[in-house]
SEKOLNU-403718 format. One record per atom (N, C-alpha, C): x, y, z; chain; atom name; residue in three letters; residue number from 0. Coordinates in Angstrom, 1 decimal, m for minus. Atoms other than C-alpha are relative to their C-alpha. Layout:
BEGIN
   east  north     up kette atom rest  nr
      X      Y      Z     A   CA  ALA NUM
...
END
This chain:
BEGIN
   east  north     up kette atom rest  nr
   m0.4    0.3   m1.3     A    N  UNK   0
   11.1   97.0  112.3     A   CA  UNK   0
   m0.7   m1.3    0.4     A    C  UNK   0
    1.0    1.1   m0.3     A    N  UNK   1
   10.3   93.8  113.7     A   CA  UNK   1
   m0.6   m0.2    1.2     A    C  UNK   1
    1.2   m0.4   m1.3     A    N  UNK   2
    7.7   92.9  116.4     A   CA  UNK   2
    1.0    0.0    1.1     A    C  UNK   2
   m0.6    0.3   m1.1     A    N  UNK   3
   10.6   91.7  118.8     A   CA  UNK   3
    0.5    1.1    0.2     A    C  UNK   3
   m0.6   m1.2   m0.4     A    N  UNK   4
   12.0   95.1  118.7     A   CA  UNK   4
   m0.9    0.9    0.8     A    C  UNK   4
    1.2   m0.8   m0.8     A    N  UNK   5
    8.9   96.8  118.9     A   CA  UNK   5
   m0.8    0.0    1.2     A    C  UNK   5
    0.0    0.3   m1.6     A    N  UNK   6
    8.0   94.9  122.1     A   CA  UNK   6
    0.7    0.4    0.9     A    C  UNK   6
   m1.3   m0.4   m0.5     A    N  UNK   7
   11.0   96.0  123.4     A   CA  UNK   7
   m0.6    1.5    0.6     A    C  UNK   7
   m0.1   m1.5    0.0     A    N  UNK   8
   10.4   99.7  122.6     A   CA  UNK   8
   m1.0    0.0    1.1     A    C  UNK   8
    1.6   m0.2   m0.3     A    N  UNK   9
    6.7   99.6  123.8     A   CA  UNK   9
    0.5   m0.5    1.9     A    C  UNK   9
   m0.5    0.1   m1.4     A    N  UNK  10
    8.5   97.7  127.5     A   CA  UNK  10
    0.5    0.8    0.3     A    C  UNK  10
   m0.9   m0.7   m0.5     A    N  UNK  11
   10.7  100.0  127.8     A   CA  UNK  11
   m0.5    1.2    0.3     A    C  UNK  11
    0.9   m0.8   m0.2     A    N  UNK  12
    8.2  103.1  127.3     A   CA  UNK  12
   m0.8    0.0    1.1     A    C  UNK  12
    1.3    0.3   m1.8     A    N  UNK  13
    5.8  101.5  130.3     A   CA  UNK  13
    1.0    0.5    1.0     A    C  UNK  13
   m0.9   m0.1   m1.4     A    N  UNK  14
    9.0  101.6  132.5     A   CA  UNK  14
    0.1    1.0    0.0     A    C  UNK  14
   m0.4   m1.7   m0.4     A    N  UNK  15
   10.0  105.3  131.9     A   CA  UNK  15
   m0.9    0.5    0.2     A    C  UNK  15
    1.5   m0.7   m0.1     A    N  UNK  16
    6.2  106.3  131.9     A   CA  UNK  16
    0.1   m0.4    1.9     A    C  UNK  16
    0.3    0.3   m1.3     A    N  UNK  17
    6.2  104.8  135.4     A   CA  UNK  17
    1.5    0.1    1.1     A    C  UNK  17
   m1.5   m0.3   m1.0     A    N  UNK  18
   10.1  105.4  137.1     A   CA  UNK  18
    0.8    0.7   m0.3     A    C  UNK  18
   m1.1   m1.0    1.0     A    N  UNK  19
   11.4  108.2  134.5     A   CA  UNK  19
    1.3   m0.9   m0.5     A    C  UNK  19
   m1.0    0.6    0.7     A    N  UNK  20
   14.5  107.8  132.6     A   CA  UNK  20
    0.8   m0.2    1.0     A    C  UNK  20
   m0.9    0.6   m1.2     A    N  UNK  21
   17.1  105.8  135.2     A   CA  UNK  21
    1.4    0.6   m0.4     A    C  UNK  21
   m1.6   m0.7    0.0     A    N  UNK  22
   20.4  107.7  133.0     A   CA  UNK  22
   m0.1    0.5    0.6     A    C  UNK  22
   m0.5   m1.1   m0.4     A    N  UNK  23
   22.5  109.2  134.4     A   CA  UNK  23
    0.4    1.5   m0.2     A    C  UNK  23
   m0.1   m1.3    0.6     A    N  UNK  24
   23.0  113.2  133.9     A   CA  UNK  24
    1.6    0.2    0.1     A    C  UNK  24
   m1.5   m0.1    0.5     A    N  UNK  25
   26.5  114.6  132.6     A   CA  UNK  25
   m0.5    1.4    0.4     A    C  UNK  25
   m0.2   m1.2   m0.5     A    N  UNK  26
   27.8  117.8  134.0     A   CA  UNK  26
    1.7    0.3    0.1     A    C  UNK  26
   m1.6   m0.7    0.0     A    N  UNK  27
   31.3  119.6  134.6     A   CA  UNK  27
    0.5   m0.4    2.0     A    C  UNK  27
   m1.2   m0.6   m1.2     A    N  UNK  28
   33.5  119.7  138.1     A   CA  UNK  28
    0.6    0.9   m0.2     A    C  UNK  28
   m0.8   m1.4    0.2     A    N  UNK  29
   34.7  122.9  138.7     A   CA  UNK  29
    1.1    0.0    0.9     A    C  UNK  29
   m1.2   m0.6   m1.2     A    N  UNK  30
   38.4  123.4  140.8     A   CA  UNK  30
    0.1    1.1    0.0     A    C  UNK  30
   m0.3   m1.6   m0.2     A    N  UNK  31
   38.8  126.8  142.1     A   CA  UNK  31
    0.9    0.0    1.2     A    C  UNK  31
   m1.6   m0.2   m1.4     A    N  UNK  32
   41.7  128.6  144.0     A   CA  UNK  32
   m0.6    1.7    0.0     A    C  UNK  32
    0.4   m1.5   m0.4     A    N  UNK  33
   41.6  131.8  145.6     A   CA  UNK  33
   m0.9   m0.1    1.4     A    C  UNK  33
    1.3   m0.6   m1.7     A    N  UNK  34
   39.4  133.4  148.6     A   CA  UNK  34
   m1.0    1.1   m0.7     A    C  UNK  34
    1.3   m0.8    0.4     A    N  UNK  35
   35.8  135.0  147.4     A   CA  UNK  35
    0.3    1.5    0.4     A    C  UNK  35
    0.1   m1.2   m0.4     A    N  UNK  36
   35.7  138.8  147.2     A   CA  UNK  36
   m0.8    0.4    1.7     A    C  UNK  36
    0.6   m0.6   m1.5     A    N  UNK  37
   33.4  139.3  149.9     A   CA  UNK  37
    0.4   m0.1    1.2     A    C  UNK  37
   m0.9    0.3   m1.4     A    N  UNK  38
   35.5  137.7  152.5     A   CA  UNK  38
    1.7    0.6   m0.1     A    C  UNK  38
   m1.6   m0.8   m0.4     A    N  UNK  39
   38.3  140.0  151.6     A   CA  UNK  39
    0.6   m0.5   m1.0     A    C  UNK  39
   m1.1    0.4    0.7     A    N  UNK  40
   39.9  138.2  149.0     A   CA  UNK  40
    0.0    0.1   m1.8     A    C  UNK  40
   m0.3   m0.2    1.4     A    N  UNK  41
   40.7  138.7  145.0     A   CA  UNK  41
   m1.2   m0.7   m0.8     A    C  UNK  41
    0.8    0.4    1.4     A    N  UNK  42
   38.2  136.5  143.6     A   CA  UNK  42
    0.1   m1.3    0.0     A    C  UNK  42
    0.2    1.3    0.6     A    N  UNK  43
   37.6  132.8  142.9     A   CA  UNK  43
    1.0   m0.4   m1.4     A    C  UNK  43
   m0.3    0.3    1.3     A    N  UNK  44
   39.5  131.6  139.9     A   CA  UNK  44
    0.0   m1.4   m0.5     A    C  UNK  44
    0.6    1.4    0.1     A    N  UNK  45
   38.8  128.6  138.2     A   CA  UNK  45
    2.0   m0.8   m0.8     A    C  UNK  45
   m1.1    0.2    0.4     A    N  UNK  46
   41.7  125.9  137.7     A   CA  UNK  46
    0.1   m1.3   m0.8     A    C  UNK  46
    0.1    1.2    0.6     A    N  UNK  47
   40.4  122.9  136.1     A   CA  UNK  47
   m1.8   m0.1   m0.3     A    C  UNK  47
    1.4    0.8    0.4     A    N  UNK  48
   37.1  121.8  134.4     A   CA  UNK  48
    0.1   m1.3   m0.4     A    C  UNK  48
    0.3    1.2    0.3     A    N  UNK  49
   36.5  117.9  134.3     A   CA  UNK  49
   m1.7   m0.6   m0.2     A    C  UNK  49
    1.5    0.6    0.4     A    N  UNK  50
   33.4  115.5  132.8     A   CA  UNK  50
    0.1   m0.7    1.7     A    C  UNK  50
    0.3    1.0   m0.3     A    N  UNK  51
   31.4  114.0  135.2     A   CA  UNK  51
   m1.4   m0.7    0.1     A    C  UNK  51
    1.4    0.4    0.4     A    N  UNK  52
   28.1  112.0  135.8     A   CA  UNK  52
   m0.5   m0.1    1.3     A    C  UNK  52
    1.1    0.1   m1.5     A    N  UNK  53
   25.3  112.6  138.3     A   CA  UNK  53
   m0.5   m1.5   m0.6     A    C  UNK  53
    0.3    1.1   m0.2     A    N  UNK  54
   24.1  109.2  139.1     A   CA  UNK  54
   m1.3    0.1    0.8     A    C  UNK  54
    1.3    0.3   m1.2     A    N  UNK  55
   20.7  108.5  140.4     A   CA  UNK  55
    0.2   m0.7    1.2     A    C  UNK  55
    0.0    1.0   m1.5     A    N  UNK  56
   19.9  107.0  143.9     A   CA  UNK  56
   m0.8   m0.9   m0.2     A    C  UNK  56
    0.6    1.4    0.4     A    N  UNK  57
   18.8  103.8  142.7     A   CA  UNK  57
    0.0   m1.1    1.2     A    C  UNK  57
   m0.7    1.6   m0.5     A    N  UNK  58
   17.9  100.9  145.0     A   CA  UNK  58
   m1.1   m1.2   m0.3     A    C  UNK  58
    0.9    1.2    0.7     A    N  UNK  59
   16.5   97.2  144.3     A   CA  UNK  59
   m0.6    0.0    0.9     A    C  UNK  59
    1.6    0.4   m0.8     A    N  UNK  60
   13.4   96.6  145.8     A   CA  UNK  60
   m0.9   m0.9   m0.4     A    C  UNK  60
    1.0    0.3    0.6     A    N  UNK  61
   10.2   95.0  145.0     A   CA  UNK  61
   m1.0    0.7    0.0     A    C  UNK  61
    1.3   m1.1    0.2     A    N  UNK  62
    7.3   96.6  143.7     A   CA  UNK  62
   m0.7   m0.6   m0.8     A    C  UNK  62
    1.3   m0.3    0.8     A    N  UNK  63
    4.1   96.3  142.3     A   CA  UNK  63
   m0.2    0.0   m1.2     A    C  UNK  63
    0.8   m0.4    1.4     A    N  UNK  64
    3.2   95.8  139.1     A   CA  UNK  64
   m0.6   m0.8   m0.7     A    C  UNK  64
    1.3    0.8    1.0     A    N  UNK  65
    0.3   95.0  136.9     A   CA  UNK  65
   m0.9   m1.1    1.0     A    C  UNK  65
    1.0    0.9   m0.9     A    N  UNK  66
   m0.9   93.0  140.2     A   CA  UNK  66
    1.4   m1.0    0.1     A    C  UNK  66
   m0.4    1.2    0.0     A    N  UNK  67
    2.4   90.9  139.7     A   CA  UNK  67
    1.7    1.1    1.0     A    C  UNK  67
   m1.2   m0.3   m1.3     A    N  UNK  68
    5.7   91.4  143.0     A   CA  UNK  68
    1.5   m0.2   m1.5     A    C  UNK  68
   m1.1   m0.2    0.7     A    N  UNK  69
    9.0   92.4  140.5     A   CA  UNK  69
    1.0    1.2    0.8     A    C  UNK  69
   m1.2   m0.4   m0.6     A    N  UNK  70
   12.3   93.1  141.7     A   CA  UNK  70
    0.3    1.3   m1.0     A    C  UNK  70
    0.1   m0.7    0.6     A    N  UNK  71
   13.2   96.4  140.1     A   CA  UNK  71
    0.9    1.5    0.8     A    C  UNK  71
   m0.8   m1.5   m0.5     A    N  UNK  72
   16.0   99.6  140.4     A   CA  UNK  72
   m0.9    1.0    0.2     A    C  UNK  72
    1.1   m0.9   m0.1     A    N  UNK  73
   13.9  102.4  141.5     A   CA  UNK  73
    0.8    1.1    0.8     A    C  UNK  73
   m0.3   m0.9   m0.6     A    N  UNK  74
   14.9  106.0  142.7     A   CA  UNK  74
   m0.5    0.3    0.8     A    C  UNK  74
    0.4   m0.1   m1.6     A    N  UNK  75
   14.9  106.6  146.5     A   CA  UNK  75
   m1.8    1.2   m0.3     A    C  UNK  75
    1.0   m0.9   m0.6     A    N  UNK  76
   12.7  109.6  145.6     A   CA  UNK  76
   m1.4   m0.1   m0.2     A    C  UNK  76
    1.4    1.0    0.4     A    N  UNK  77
    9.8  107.9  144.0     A   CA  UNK  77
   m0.1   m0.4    1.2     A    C  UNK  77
    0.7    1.2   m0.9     A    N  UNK  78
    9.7  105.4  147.1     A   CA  UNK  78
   m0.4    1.0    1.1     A    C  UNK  78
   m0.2   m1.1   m0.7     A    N  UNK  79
   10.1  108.3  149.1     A   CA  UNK  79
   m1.4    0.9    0.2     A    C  UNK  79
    1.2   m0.1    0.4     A    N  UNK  80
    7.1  110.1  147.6     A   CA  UNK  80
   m1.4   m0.3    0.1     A    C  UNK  80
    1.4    1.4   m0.5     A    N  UNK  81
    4.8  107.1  148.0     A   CA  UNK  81
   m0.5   m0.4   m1.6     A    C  UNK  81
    0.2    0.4    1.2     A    N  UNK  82
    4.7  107.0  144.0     A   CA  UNK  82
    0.1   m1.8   m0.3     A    C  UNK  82
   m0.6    1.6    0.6     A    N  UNK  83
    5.8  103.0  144.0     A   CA  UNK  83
   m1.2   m0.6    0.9     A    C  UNK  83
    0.6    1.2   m0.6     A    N  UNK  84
    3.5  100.2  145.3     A   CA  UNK  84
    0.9   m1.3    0.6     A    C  UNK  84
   m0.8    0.9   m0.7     A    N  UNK  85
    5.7   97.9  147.7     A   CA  UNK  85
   m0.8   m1.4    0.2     A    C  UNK  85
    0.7    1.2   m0.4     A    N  UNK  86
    4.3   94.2  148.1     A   CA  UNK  86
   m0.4    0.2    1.6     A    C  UNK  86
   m0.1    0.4   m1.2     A    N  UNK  87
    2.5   93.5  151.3     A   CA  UNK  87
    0.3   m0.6    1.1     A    C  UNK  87
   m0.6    1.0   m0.6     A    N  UNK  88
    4.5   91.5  153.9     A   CA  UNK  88
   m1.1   m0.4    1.0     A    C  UNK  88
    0.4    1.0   m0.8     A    N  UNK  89
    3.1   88.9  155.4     A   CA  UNK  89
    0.0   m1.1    1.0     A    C  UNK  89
   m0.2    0.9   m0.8     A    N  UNK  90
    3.0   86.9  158.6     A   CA  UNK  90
    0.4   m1.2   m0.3     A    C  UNK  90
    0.0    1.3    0.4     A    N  UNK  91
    5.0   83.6  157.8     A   CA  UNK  91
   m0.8   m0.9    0.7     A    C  UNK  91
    0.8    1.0   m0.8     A    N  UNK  92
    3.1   81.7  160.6     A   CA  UNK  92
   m1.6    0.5    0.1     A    C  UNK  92
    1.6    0.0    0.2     A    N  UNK  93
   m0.5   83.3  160.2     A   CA  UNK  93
   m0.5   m0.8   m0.4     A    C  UNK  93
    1.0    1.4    0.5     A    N  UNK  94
   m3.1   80.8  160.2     A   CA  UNK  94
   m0.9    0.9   m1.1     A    C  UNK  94
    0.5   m0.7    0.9     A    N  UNK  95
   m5.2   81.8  157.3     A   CA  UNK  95
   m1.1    0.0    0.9     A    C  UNK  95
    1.4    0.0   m0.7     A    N  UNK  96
   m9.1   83.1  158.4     A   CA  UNK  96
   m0.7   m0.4   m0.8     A    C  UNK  96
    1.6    0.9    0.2     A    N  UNK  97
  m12.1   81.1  158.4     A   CA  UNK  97
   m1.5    0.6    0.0     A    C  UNK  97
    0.8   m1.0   m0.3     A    N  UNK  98
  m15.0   83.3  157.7     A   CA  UNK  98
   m1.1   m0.7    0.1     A    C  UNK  98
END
């Protein structure tokens, strides 16, 4: 394997260690017809199964990392959590202090 790969791998490992895997998850759609027993009626019956894909809630932001401000897809519920480090915003017109 060569190093440019393995740099790769070893990047790509930091990111998932720190924002999990960003795929998407695969699952089914179910159609059903009918009216539920309990409300009186025969039963559910199923009329179609299709693929589909849960998608994360991804949004670009900036965040924190290593000390250095990077743009970066990140899932609402990390930010949400308080797991991400957001840059601090700053006054454009603050005069700097003079200690």
């Amino acid at each position: 394997m060569s190093t440019l790969k393995k740099n790769k791998r070893i990047k790509r490992a930091s990111l998932v260690e720190l924002y999990g895997d960003l795929k998407p998850g695969r699952g089914n759609k179910k159609t059903e017809r009918g009216k539920a027993k309990y409300l009186g009626g025969n039963g559910r019956k199923t009329t179609g199964i299709s693929k589909r894909v849960y998608r994360r809630n991804l949004k670009r932001i900036q965040v924190v990392e290593n000390g250095a401000v990077v743009s970066r897809r990140v899932p609402v519920r990390l930010i949400r959590s308080g797991a991400i480090t957001k840059p601090l915003a700053q006054d454009p017109f603050a005069l700097p202090e003079n200690n």
